[in-house]
C-alpha positions in Angstrom: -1.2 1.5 20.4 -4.6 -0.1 20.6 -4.7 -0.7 17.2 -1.9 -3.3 16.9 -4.3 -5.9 18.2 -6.0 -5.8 14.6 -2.3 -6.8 13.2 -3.0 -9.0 10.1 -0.2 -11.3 8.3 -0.1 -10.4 4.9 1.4 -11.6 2.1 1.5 -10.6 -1.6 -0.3 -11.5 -4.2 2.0 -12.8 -7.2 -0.6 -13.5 -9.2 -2.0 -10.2 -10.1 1.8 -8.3 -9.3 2.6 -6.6 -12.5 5.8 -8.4 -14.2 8.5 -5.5 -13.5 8.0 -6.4 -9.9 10.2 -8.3 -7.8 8.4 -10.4 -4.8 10.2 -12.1 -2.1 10.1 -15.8 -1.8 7.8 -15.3 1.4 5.5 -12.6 -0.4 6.8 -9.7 2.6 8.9 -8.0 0.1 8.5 -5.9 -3.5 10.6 -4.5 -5.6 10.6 -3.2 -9.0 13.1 -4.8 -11.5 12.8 -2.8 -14.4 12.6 -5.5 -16.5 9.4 -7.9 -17.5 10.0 -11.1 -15.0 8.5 -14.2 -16.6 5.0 -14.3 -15.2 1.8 -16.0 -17.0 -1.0 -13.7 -18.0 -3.4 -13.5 -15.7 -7.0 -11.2 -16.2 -6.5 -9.8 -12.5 -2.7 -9.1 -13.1 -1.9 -5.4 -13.4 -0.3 -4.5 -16.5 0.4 -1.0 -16.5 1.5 0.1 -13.4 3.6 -1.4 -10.6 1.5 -1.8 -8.1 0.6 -5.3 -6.3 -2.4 -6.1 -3.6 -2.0 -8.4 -0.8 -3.6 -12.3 -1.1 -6.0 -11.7 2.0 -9.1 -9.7 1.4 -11.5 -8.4 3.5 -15.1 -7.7 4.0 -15.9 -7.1 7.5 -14.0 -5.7 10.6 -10.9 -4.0 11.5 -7.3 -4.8 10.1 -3.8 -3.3 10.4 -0.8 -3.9 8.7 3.0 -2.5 8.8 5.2 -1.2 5.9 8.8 -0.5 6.0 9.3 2.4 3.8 12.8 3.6 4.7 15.3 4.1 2.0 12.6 4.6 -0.5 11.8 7.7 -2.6 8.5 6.8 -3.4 5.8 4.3 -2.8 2.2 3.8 -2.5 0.0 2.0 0.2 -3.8 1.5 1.2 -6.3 -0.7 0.3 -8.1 -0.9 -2.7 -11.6 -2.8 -4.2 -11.3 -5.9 -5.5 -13.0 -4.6 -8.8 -10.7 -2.2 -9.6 -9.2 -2.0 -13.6 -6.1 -3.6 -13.4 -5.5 -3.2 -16.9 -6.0 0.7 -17.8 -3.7 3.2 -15.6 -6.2 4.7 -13.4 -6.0 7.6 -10.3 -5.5 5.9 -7.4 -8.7 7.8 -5.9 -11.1 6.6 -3.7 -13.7 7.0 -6.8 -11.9 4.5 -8.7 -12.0 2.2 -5.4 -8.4 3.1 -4.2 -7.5 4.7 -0.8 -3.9 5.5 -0.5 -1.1 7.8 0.8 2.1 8.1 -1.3 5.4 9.5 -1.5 7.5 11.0 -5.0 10.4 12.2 -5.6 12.0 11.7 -1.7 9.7 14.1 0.2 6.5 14.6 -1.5 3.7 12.9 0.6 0.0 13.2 -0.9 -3.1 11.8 0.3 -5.0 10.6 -3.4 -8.7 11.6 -2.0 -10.3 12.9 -5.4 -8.2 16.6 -5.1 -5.0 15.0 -3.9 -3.8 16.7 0.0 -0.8 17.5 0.0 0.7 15.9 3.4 3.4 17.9 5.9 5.1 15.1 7.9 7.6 16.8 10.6 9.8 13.3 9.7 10.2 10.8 7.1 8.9 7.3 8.2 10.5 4.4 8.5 7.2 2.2 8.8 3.8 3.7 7.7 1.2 1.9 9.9 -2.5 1.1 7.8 -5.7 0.4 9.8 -9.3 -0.2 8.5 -12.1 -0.2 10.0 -14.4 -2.1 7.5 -17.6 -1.3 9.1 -17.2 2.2 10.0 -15.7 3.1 6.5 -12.1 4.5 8.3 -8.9 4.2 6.5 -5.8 5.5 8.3 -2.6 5.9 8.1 0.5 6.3 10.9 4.0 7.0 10.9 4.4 3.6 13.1 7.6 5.0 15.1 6.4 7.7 16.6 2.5 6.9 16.0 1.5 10.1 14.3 -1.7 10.0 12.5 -0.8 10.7 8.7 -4.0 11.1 7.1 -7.6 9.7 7.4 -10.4 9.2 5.2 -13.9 8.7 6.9 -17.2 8.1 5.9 -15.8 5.2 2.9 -18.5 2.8 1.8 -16.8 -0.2 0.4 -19.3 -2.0 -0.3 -16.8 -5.0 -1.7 -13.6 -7.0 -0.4 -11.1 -4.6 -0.3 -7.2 -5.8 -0.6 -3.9 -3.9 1.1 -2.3 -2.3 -1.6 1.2 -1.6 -2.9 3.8 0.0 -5.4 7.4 0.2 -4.4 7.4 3.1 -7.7 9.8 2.9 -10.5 13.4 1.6 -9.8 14.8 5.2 -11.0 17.8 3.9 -11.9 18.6 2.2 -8.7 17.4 5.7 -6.8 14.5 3.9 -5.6 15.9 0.0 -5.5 15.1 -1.1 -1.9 12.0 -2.7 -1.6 8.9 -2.2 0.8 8.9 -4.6 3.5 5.6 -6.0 5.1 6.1 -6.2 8.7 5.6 -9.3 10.3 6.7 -8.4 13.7 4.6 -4.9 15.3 6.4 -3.5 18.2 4.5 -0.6 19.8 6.8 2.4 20.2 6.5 3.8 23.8 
């Protein structure tokens, strides 16, 4: 798909991941632990929830970016402002500067876009597929297998850098253990 070309390499931020999370060496890989991990305080770290943004931000064109999300029962991905409160629990909304999909509880996809949309995917994903169009305000997300178009939104005005964004969710007592993986090879399905 077209989109591929706009592949990004991103890597986590482990300066602002909250401290239940587990990153990988390489920053393509989170976890959560459910335990604190020994990480210094840090005014951009997030402190509530489990949730982590990527290093690279962006202010200007297109971007794309690959999750694996198999063997997870729930997660959260999109981008989000660099302002955002990292240290009061928030909606992940667009009016609190988040644009995401996620999954709960194994099969529960919602788009967060101020009323949450409740999302019917045919199939679980293995790799959820995240493209931005900077400029033209577009967020969108694909099931990067079969490249079905998830959800949308339209019309954003971002008017910041804006950051990927992820949570791997709670560990649920090792329900929800495996981590998300960011891509770093993109293979177009044909």
């Amino acid at each position: 798909m077209e989109i591929t070309k706009y592949a990004v390499d991103v890597t986590l931020d482990p300066d602002t991941a909250h401290k239940d999370l587990i990153l990988s060496a390489d920053g393509k890989q989170v976890r959560d632990s459910d335990s604190p991990q020994n990480r210094p305080d840090n005014p951009k770290r997030f402190d509530r929830v489990v949730n982590v943004p990527g290093k690279q931000g962006f202010t200007s064109g297109r971007f794309y970016y690959e999750v694996e999300v198999s063997r997870k029962t729930a997660w959260t991905l999109g981008v989000a402002r660099e302002s955002i409160n990292r240290k009061r629990p928030r909606v992940l909304s667009p009016v609190n500067g988040y644009w995401t999909i996620w999954l709960r509880n194994g099969d529960e996809y919602k788009a967060i876009a101020g009323p949450s949309v409740v999302l019917s995917l045919r199939e679980k994903p293995e790799r959820v597929g995240v493209f931005v169009d900077y400029d033209a305000g577009l967020v969108s997300f694909y099931d990067a297998d079969r490249w079905n178009l998830i959800y949308s939104f339209r019309g954003v005005s971002f008017k910041e850098k804006i950051y990927p964004f992820f949570s791997p969710g709670l560990h649920d007592g090792g329900k929800n253990s495996s981590p998300l993986i960011i891509m770093t090879q993109i293979t177009c399905p044909k």
